[in-house]
Every structure is written in C-alpha cells, then in structure tokens.
VOTIBA-303823 format. One record per residue (C-alpha): residue in one letter; x, y, z. Coordinates in pm, whole numbers, plus 32768, in hexadecimal, padded with zeros to 4 digits. Example, Ala and Ser with C-alpha at 12.3 -4.5 7.8 and 13.67 -1.06 7.14 Angstrom:
# residues 2
A84CE7E3E830C S85577F9682CA 
This chain:
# residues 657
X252D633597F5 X24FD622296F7 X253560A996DD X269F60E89644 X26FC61C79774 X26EC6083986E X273E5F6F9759 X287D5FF296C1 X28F26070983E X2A766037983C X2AC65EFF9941 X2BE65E6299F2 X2BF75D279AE3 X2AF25C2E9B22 X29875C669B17 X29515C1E9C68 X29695D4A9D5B X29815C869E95 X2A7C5CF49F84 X2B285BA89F98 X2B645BA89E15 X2CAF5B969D87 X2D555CBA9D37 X2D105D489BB2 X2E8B5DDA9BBE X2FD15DD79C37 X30C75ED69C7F X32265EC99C3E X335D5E799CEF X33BE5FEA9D4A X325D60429D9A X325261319C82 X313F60C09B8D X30345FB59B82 X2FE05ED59A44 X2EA25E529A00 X2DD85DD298CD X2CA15EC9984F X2BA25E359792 X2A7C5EFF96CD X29315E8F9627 X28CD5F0A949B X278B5EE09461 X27B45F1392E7 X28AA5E1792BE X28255D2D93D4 X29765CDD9453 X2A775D3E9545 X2B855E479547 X2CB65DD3966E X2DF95E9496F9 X2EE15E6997D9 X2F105FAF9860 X30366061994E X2F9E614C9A52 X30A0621A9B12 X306662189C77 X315363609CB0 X3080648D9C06 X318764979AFF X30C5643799BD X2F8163B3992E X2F31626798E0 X2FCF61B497D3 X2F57608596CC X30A25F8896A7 X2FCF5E9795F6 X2E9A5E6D953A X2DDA5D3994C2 X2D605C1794BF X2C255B5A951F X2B0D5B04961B X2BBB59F096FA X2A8459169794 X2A80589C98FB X2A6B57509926 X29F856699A1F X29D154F59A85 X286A54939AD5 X2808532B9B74 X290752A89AC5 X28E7531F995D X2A32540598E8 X2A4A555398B5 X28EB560C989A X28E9575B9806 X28335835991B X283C59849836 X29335A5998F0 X2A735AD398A8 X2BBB59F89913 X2C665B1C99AE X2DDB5B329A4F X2E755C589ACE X2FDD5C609A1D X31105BF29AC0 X320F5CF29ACA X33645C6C9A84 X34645C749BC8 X35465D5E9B28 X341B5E699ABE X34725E4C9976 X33575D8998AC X32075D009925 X31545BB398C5 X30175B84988C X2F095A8D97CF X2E7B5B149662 X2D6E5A41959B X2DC25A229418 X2D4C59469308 X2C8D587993F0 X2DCA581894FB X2E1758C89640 X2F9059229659 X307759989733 X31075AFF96D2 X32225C11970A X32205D7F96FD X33215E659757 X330C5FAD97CA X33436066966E X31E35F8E960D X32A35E84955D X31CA5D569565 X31C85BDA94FC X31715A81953B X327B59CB9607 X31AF585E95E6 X313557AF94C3 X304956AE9576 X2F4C55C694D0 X2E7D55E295FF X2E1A573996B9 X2ED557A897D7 X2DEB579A9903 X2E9858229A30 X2FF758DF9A3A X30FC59389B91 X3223597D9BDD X32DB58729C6A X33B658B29DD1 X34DD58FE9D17 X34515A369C72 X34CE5A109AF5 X342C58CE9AA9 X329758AB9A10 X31D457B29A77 X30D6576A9986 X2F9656A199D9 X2EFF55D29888 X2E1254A6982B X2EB8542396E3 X2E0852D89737 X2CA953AD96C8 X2CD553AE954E X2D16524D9540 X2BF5520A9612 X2B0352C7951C X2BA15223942F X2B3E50E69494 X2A02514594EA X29DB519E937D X2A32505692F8 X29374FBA93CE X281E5047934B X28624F6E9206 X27E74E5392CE X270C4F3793B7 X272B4FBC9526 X26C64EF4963B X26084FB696F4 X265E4FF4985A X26C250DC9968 X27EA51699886 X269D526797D0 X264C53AE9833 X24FF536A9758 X24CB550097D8 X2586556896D7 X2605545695C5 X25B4530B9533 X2715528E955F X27DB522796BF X28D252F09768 X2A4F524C978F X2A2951BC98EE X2AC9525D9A1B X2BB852859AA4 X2CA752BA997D X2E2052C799EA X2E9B543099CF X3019544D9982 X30ED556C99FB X31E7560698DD X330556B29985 X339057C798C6 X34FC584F98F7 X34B259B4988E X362A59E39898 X366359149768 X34E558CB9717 X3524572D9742 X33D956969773 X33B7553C9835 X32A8546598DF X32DD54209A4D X325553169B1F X314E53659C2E X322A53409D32 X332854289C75 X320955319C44 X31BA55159DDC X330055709E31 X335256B89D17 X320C575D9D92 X323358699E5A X318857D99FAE X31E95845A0F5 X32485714A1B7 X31AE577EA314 X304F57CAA25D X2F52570FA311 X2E9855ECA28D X2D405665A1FB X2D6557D2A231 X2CC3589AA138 X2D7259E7A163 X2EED59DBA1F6 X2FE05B06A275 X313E5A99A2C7 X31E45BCDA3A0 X33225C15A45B X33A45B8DA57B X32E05A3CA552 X319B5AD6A551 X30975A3FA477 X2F165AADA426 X2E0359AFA36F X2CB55967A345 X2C3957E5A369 X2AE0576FA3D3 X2B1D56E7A556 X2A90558EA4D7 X2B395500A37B X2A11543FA350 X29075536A32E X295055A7A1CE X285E56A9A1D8 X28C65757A2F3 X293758C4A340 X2A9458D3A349 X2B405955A4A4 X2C6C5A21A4AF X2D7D59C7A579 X2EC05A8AA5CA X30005A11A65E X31305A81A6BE X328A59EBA74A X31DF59F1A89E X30B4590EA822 X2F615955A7C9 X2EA05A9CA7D1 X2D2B5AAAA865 X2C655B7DA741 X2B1B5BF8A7B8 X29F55B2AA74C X29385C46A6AF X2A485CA4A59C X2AF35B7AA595 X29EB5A44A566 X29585A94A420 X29825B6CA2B6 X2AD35BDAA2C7 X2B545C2EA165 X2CB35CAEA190 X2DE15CB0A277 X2F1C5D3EA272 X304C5D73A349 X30735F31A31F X319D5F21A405 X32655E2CA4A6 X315E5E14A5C6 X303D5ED8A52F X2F335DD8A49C X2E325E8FA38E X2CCC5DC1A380 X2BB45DD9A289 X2A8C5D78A2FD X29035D6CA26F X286E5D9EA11D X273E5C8BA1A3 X25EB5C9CA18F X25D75CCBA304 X26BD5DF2A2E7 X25E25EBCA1D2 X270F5E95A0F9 X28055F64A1E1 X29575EE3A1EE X2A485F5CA31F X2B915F90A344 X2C6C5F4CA484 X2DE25F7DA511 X2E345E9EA5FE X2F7B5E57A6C6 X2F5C5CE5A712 X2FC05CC2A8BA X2FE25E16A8BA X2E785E87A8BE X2D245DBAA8FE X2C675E2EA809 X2CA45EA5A690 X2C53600DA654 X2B3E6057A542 X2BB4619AA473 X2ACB6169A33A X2973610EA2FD X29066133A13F X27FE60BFA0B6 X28E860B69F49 X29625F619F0B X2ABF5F2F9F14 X2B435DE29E6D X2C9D5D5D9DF9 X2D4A5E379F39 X2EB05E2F9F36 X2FBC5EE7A063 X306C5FD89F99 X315A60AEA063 X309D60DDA19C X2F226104A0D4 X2E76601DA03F X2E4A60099EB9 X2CF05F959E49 X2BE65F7D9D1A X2AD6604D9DAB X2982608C9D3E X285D61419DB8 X26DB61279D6B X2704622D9C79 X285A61FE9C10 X290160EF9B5D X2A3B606A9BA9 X2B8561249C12 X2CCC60E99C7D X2D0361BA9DBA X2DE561BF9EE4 X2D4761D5A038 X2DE56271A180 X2D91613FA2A4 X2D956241A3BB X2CB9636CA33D X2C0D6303A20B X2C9563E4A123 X2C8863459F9C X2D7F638A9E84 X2CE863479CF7 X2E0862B99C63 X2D5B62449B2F X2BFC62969A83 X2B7B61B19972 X2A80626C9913 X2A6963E19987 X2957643C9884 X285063879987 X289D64CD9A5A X27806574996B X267464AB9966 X255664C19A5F X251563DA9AFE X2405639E9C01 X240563AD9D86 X24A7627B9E18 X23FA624A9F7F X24656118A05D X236F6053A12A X237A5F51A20F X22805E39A2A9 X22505CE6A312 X217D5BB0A2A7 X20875B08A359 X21A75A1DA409 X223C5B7CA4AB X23675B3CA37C X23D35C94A331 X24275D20A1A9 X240A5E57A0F1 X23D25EF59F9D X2438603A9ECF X230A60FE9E7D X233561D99D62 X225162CF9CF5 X222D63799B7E X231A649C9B24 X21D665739AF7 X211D651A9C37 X2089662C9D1B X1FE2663F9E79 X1E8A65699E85 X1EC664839D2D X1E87631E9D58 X1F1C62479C53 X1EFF60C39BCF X1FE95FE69C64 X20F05F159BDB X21795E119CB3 X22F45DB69C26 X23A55C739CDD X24855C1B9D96 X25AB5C7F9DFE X25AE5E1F9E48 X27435E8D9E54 X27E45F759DA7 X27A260269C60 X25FA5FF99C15 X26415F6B9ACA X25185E609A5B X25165D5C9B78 X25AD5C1C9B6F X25EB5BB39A3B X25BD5D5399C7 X248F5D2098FF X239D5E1C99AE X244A5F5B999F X240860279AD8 X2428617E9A75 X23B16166992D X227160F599E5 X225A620E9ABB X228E630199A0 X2166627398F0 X20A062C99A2A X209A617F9B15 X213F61539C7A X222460559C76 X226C5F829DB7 X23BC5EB49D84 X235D5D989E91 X24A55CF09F44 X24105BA29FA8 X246B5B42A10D X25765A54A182 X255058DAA18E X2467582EA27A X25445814A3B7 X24C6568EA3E6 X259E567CA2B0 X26E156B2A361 X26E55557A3E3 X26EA54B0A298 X27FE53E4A22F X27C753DFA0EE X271154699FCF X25F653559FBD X25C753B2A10E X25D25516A10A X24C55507A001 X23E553F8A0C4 X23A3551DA1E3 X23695600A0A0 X226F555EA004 X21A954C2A111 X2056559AA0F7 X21235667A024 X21AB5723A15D X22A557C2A0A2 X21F1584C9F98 X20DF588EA0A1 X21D6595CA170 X22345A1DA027 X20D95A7D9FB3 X20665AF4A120 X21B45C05A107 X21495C549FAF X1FD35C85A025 X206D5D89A157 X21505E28A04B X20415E899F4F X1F615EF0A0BD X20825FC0A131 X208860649FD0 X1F0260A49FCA X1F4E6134A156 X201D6264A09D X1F0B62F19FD4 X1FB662D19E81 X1EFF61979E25 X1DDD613F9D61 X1D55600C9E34 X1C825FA79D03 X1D765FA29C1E X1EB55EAA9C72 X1F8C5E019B7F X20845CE39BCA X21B35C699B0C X22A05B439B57 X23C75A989AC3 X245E59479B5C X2407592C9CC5 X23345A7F9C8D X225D59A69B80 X21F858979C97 X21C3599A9DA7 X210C5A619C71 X204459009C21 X1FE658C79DA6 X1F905A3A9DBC X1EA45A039CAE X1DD758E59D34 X1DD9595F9EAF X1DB45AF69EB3 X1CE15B529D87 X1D225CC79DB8 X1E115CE09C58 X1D385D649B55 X1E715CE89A20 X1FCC5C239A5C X20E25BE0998D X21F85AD899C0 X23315A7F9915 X230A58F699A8 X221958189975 X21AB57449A47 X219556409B63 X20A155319B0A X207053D99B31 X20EA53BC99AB X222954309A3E X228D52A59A93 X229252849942 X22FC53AA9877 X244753D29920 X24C052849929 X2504514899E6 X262551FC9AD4 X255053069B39 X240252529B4F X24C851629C3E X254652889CFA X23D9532D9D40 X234751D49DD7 X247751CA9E9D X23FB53139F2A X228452AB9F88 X21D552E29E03 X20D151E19DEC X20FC50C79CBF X206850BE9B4F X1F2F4FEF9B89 X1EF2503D9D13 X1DE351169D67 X1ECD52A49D95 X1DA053499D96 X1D9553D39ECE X1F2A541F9EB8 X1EEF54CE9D75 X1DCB55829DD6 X1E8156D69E58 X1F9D56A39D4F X1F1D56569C15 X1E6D576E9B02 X1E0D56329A3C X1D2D55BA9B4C X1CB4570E9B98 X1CA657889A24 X1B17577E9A39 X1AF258839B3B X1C44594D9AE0 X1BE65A959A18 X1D285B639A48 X1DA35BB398D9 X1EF75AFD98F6 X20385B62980B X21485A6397F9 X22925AB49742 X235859809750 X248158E596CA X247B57DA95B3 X254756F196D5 X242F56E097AF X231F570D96F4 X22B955B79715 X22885608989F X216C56E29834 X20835617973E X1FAC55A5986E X1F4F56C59902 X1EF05785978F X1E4D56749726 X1D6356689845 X1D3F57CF984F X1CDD57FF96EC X1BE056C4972B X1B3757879835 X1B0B58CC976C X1C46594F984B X1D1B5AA397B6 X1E5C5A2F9798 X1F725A7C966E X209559E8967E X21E15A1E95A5 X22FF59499563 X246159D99517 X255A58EE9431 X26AF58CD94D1 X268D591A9613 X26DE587A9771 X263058C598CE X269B5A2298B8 X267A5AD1974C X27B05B7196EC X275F5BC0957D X276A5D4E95D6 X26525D54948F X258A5C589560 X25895D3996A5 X251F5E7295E0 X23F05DA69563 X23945D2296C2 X23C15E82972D X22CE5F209641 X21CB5E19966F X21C85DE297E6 X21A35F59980C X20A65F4C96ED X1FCC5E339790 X1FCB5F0998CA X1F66603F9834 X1E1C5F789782 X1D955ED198A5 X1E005FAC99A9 X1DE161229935 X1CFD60BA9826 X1E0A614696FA X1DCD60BE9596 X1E94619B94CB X1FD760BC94EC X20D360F593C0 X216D5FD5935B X208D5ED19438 X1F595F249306 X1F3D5D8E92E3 X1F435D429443 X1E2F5E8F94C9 X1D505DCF9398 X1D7B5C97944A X1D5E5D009606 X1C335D8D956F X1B695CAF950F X1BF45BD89679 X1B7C5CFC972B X19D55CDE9673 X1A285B5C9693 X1A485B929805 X192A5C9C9831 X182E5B9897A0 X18C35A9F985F 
C-alpha cells in the first residue's frame, strides 16, 4: 500500500458514514439504474476529478461516465451569525433523476460558480442555469417536472460592500471570524431565494417563500419536528420525534400509527438510534436501528407488522456501516463500507442478510494487504460503554508487541485516516505500529435535558466532565488494547483532529502515558477569547469559560498545554490549516519557551478539513514519519531529510532536559 492507494480512492456521497446520512444516489423511476456523482483525488495535479456516473441495478452492464468535470464545490456553513464558512468538505447532492427517466440533474462547479446541470442518457451534458450566485440546494418540487433551486444572490453584493468598507476601515465587531481572516463575514441570516425551473421549457423564475413552501414535495400528515418520516398505506404513518420538543438534544422516539390509532413500540428498539424506516409491504414496517457507541457500531435491522405483532423481529446484525439506505423493490439499496473496504453500493436482503455488489469504485483495493481488523469494546470510568477497531500490521506473527497509534474519533466504516483522514490507519500498521481507531462514547446523558446549546455545553464544561468522560474511555481503550498482547505499553502514540485535538490536549496533561502526539487542531486556551472573535468569545462565557482578567487558573489547569508547557515533554506534531492557525500560537509559543518538542506546519488554502489532495499526501508522509522517529526509533525517512535533522536535535534537547 502507499499514500496514493487511500488518497486518490474513488468516492461518492457525503463524507459522513453515519447511518442517518442522506443518501449519495438515487435510483430511477423504473428501478433500473442508480445515478450518483464520483469524485477522485490527483495528487499530481492537486485537484479534483468528478462524474456523474449510471450504475445499472439489473446485472445487465457496467458502470457508465455521462459526464465529466468540473470543480471542488465547498460546504458552507453559518456560524454565530457570520455567513457562509467554508468547513473543507465537499457540497455533495445525489442527482435527481428526471420523472420520465430520461435525463438526470445534478450540481457541477465551473469557473468559480455552482450550476445546475443536465445529462441524458447517451452522456450528453450541459449547464441548464447561468446564475451569478452558486446554487446551494436543488429538489424536485411535488409536481415532478419542475426544479427548485435554492441560492443566496444577496452574498456577492454583501462582499461587495464589505469591500468598499475597508476604504474607510472595518469596524470591528462580532461580524469577524479573526480564526481565519482580517475582514468580517456578511452577517446572517442572508435571505436565500428559490429559482424554479420549468425543465419542460427551461423558464427560470424566483418564487416567494410562501410559493417555495407549497411546490416542495412535503407530505401534509408529516408530523411536526420529526426527523425521519414514512407515509404508508391505509393511513398508516411511521416517524421519529424526541417525546419532548423542547429538549433539542434528545434521542428521537419512533412512533407508528395506523387508521386504528397509535402503535405501542417496545422501549428497547424504539426510544433511541434508529436510522431508517420503511414501509416493505403494505403492513410490513422495515427498522434500522444502532450504529452508537453503546452498540460497538452494530446496526440492526427489523420487520415489523405494526398491531399485528408486539415486537419487531431482528434478522441482521453487521458491523459494516450502511448509510444513504433507500427501499428498492423489497431490499434495501445502500453505500456500504467495511473496516477494510471502502465504499460500495450494494443491495441487502432485510430477512436473511444476503448482500448484492451492485457497484465497486475501486476493486484494485481487493490486492492490497491489509492488516487484521479486530473489534473491541469497553466502558469508561462512568460505566459509558464505546469501542475501537484494533488493527494489527500485515506482517504480524504470534508473540509481537508493537507501538501504538491511537487515531480519533469516530470508528465506522472503511479505516481510512480518522476524522478529518490525516492519520492513515493501514499505512500505519504496514510500517509496523498497531493502530487503535477510538469511537469516543456518546454524550453525557445529563446533557439530554438541555434546551439549548449554551446549556448543553454548561453540563460539558463544568470540571470538564465531558472531556473527562472522553479521556477515561480512551484510557480503557488503549488498556483493553495492551490486555491483547499485541501492544507495546511503553510505546503509545496519540493523534487528534477537531474534537480528537481537545480530547488529544486533555489526554496530554492528565495521562502522561503517550510517549509522541500529533494533531491536526490546535488548541483550547484561554487566548481562544480572543483569537476567534467577539461571537465566539461571547459564546464560550456563555458556557461557564472564565473572563480575560479573572483569575481561570484553576479552570485552565486540566485544559490548557500553555499552562502545563513547563512540565509537558511529549514531542508534539501539529499540521494545521492556515484558517486556524491563529488558534495555535499560544500553545507553541509556550511550548517552545519551556524547551517543549513541538513542530508545527501550516497549509495555505485550507479550511477545518484539508482538501488539497497534495496537502493530505504531505500530512500523510509526515505524521507516519514523526511516528516512526520517536516511536520505533527510524531515521532513515526519504523525503522528511529536513524535518529527521530537526526531531533530532528535539529529541538531545529533551534528553538534557
């Protein structure tokens, strides 16, 4: 395996594998093929190459390409009330197949603008829009020939005026994201306007909001606040809702009903985690259930005939994460991955099981060896269960005890690099460490009450219980590793990236049993009021962080590196993006004031996640590069000559020391 086996993998739907995710496809009207948009990484040319690609779902052909271009289209989000932050994912759709079968639609990125497009079946593709502003969002509306076209043309003008203030100078104020620029963000909420386009004729028209409300295609008896919603026959319904509106953070509940009124679901399927439901049959109600923390990352599925039968009927238990599921015929049609296999689009028998590959991205990953995958599962201090994946190098044998790498923090699906993919999990264990890919546990359950996020993040941060509750499962995880006799106890790395870089940062300061770490965040200090800006330092002290000027030492104390940088000695690699690179200055400073080992790099044009596929192959050969030096004691790095020069001389610094 090398780097360019995992970074140029061949992808399609969102990055997120969670079973609740939208669907990354979408099959047509006769059931006979599925579109869906492939994109793959070049390292060479540090860009993107997309697809929209036709799958038949019959046997009867291979995989076709009906269009092929464009650009990276960047996910975007409003943050405490600054517009449209670039989080470093890809915006991604599945296409919309047109009613009749005959074309599909579909968003393509060119010249800087995100349009809407067409392709027929014989692969002949165009633009069908020629907005000034990018498409954001695109549906069908209810009457099934007519686009509906979600846009912000108010956001260019905004910039625009942004730009003409800075002839007199910004005022500064909650409008900067100081993170990442030295200019304000248009204020949110800007209006977005929905285009509705006649794909009959290819008119194109703004509608009103209350227009829009009534072309989408809503059902009318969907309940208010469900999250997932399964109109039947005969009246009967099926949704999930939490059983108190005001507890925003709560599981949601399904609830079934029929003509004859509502159907008691048992507690211990029905209260919590349920990803999926569909009516199979008339009567016959098919429920996906699990994927938590608290379920080692199984997911279940049930039949059920609502006031038929008590109790749904479990007929399959994976451990593969299934994500995007759609009913197709009377099986279900999902993206499925497994810890050693990246994504798929398969077909899966409800009653017995039995899968069908429909589509394989990338069938060269068949040949390369990989390392033992072995699931464990524990729980924290609190009794709050988890798990991780424990894999184990392609060359290991009976009695071998290897360093550790510790890879956060969510452990579903294909083993790629973690969250955010920057610590590459089998190309680890090929250079000879054991790699445990740590699933943090669920939420503190005191959090359930909140009402709101302030308040969700007060019970978080008192004492730090959260990241308390965290570090204790991560503690049992590495212990339940050791426990299997594969493990070097002396020798345990940690890596971390978002929420994996504060649990990595708490880790630090309260276990002392990681001999080198490496994070892709950087970090939560009291600086942070400041560096981030006025809307987020107002947000923290909302949630319990102590003022600029009081005493926070004792709050700080089990957070902070800064604070702790004279007693910290763990050689410390931070790759971070030149967004946030402001959030680190703190912690490096004080670390390289205290004769710390810490290196940090910054990459140009990047967001929270990298997506520069030039920039990931880079992280990729210096993260496993760091690991190798301090952990296995390698030197002899090719292309890291500058940097071996440099951990050196930190490693005699910190022998003297």
């Amino acid at each position: 395996m090398t780097a360019r086996d995992l970074i140029e993998l061949r992808d399609f739907g969102p990055a997120d594998n969670a079973p609740g995710a939208r669907p990354a496809f979408s099959v047509s009207p006769d059931g006979r093929a599925a579109a869906l948009a492939i994109r793959r990484a070049d390292i060479a040319s540090d860009s993107y190459c997309f697809g929209i690609a036709l799958v038949p779902l019959d046997g009867t052909g291979a995989m076709r390409l009906l269009d092929v271009g464009g650009s990276f289209i960047p996910a975007t989000n409003d943050i405490r009330g600054m517009t449209a932050i670039e989080s470093g994912v890809p915006l991604v759709l599945a296409p919309l197949w047109s009613r009749d079968g005959r074309a599909i639609y579909y968003l393509r990125r060119d010249h800087g603008v995100t349009q809407v497009w067409r392709a027929d079946l014989a692969g002949r593709a165009s633009a069908v829009t020629s907005l000034k502003s990018d498409a954001r969002s695109l549906e069908w509306a209810a009457d099934g020939t007519t686009l509906l076209i979600g846009t912000r043309p108010a956001l260019p003008a905004a910039e625009a005026a942004i730009d003409r203030e800075g002839r007199d100078g910004y005022h500064f104020d909650a409008r900067f994201w100081t993170l990442s620029e030295a200019r304000p963000r248009p204020r949110a909420p800007l209006p977005e306007t929905v285009l509705l386009l006649d794909t009959a004729n290819g008119r194109l028209r703004s509608v009103s909001s209350e227009e829009s409300a009534q072309l989408r295609n809503r059902a009318a008896d969907r309940p208010a606040g469900s999250a997932l919603f399964a109109p039947g026959a005969g009246g009967r319904r099926a949704w999930s809702a939490p059983d108190d509106p005001r507890l925003v953070f709560a599981p949601a509940r399904l609830h079934v009903a029929t003509r004859q009124g509502k159907v008691a679901c048992p507690e211990a399927i029905c209260a919590r985690r349920v990803a999926g439901i569909w009516w199979r049959e008339p009567d016959e109600l098919l429920i996906l259930r699990g994927g938590g923390p608290e379920d080692r990352g199984q997911l279940r599925l049930y039949l059920w005939r609502p006031g038929m039968e008590t109790t749904p009927r479990l007929h399959v238990t994976t451990d593969r994460a299934l994500t995007g599921c759609t009913l197709w015929r009377k099986a279900l049609l999902c993206a499925r991955e497994a810890a050693n296999e990246p994504r798929r689009l398969v077909a899966i028998d409800p009653e017995s099981g039995a899968e069908t590959l429909l589509f394989d991205p990338n069938p060269e990953t068949a040949s390369l060896a990989l390392g033992a995958v072995r699931r464990l599962g524990w729980a924290n201090a609190l009794g709050m269960r988890t798990y991780g994946d424990l894999v184990l190098p392609p060359s290991h044998r009976s009695g071998q005890r290897h360093p550790l790498i510790l890879v956060q923090y969510v452990s579903r699906g294909f083993l790629r690099g973690g969250t955010g993919d920057e610590y590459p999990i089998f190309l680890l264990a090929q250079h000879g460490f054991a790699v445990l890919s740590f699933q943090r546990p669920a939420a503190l359950p005191a959090t359930e009450r909140a009402t709101d996020l302030n308040a969700l993040q007060r019970i978080n941060i008192k004492d730090w219980a959260e990241r308390r509750a965290i570090v204790s499962a991560l503690d049992r995880g590495v212990d339940a590793a050791i426990a299997t006799g594969t493990v070097d106890p002396g020798r345990l790395g940690i890596t971390g990236m978002s929420d994996g870089a504060t649990t990595t940062q708490f880790a630090l300061n309260s276990l002392r049993r990681f001999k080198a770490a490496a994070i892709s965040t950087c970090c939560d200090e009291p600086s942070s009021l400041f560096t981030t800006g006025p809307a987020y330092r107002d947000a923290v002290l909302a949630w319990g962080y102590p003022r600029q000027g009081d005493d926070g030492s004792a709050f700080w104390k089990p957070m902070s590196l800064a604070a702790n940088a004279s007693n910290l000695r763990t050689p410390l690699l931070i790759q971070i993006p030149d967004a946030e690179y402001r959030w680190s200055l703190e912690t490096v400073s004080a670390l390289e004031q205290h004769g710390g080992a810490v290196d940090m790099y910054v990459f140009p044009d990047e967001n929270h996640v990298k997506a520069h596929p030039a920039h990931r192959a880079a992280i990729y050969r210096r993260s496993v590069g760091w690991f190798d030096f301090w952990l296995r004691g390698v030197t002899d790095l090719p292309g890291l000559e500058v940097e071996v020069t440099r951990w050196t001389e930190m490693r005699q610094a910190l022998s003297r020391s």
